[in-house]
N, C-alpha and C positions, 0 to 999 in steps of 0.2 A: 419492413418492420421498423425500422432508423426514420428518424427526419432530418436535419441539419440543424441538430440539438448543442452539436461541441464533444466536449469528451467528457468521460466517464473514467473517476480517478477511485483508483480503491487505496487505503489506510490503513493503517493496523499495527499492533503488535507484531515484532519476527515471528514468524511462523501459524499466524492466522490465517493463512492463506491467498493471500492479493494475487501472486502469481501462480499458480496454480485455478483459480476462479476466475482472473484476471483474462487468462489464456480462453478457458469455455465461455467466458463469456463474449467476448472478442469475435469469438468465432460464432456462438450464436447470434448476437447480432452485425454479421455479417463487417463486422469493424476489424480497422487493423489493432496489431495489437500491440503496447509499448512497456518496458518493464525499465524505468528510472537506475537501478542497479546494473541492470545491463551495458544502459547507455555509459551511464561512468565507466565502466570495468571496460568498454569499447574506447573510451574519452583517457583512461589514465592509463591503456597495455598494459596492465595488471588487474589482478584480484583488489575490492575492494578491501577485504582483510590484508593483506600486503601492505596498500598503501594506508592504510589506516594507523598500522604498526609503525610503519617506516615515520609518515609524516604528520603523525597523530588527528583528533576526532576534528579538531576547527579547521584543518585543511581541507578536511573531506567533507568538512558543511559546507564549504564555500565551493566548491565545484558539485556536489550535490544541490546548492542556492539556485547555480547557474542552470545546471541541467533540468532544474523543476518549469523553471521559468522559461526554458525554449520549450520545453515537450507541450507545457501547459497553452502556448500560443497556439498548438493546432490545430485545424475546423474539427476535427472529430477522431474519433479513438476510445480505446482501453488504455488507461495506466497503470500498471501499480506500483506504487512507490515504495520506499525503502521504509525500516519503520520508526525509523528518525525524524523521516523529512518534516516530520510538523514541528520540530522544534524553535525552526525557525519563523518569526512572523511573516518574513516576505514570503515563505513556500506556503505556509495556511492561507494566505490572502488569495497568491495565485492558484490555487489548488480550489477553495471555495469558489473565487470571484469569475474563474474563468472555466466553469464546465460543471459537473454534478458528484460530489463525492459521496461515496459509499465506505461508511466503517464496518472495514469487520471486524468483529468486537469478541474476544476469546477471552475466558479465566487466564490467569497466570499459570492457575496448575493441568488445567485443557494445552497450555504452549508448551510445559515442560513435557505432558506427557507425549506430544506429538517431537520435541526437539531436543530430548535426555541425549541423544545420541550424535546429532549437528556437529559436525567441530568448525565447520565453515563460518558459525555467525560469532564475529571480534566479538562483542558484548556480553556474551555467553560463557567466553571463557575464561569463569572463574570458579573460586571454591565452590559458593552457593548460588547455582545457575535460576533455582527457585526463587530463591531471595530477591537476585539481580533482576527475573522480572515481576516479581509481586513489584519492584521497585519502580522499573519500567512502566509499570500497569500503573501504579500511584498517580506518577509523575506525569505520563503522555495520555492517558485514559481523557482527563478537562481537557487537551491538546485535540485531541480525534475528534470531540462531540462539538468541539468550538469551529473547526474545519468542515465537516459532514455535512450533508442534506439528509443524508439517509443512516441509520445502525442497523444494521442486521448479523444478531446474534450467531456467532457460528458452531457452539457448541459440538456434535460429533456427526452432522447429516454428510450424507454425502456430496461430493462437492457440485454434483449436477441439480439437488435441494437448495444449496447455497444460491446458486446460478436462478435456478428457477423461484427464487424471493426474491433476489434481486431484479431481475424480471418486470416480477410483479408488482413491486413497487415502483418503479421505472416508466408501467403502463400508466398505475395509479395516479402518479405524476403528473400523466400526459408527455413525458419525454418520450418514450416509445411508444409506437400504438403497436394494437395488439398482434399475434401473427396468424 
């Protein structure tokens, strides 16, 4: 189904689902599969919320910088990244430049209602979790689209629908052929 296309990096808002689609996707096209959060939380022996707290956001951009930019060097894969990583210009450059990005693209109030309950993501917790990401959405929304090759809405389908638009657009492309 694969050719020797590169990788395939997913984007998003916390809680749009990168890993979670990231994972079935990975596995339907027969790719390994990499999740950028991971690797940090492997890279720092701790929680990124830990370190995030202990040695605040610009420490954790700059080893989230580095971590984009190794994973991004690999012949082929699933990514998904954290939903920061585009803040930075060198992760959008490596992220576009080096493989095919997919934004999943969620309302602010589709993320709250899927992540009212989250206490795991640092940025979340605060008085007005809503607020924080209507804000988030403001802010990283031109961030995602400037990164992307592809949006695909994620609204409430299932995450196997998600999977199978992305897919299709994928074929549409010509990066995948079909199965």
């Amino acid at each position: 189904m694969v050719g020797a296309f590169g990788l395939i990096s997913l984007v998003g808002l916390p809680g749009s689902g990168k890993s979670t689609v990231g994972r079935q996707l990975a596995r339907r096209l027969k790719l390994p599969f990499l999740d950028s959060d991971h690797v940090i939380e492997e890279r720092l022996g701790c929680s990124i919320r830990d370190y995030f707290e202990r040695e605040g956001e610009v420490s954790f951009r700059d080893v989230e910088e580095s971590v984009i930019d190794e994973l991004t060097g690999l012949a082929n894969g699933v990514l998904s990244t954290g939903g920061g990583s585009v803040l930075r210009p060198a992760n959008r450059q490596h992220l576009h430049d080096r493989g095919h990005v997919v934004y999943l693209r969620s309302s602010p109030e589709e993320l709250f209602r899927r992540l009212r309950h989250d206490v795991s993501r640092p940025l979340l917790q605060v008085a007005d979790p809503l607020g924080r990401l209507r804000d988030l959405y403001t802010h990283r929304d031109p961030l995602y689209h400037e990164t992307a090759h592809f949006v695909i809405e994620t609204g409430r389908p299932l995450v196997s629908t998600l999977v199978n638009m992305i897919v299709m657009q994928l074929e549409l492309a010509g990066i995948v052929s079909g199965s």
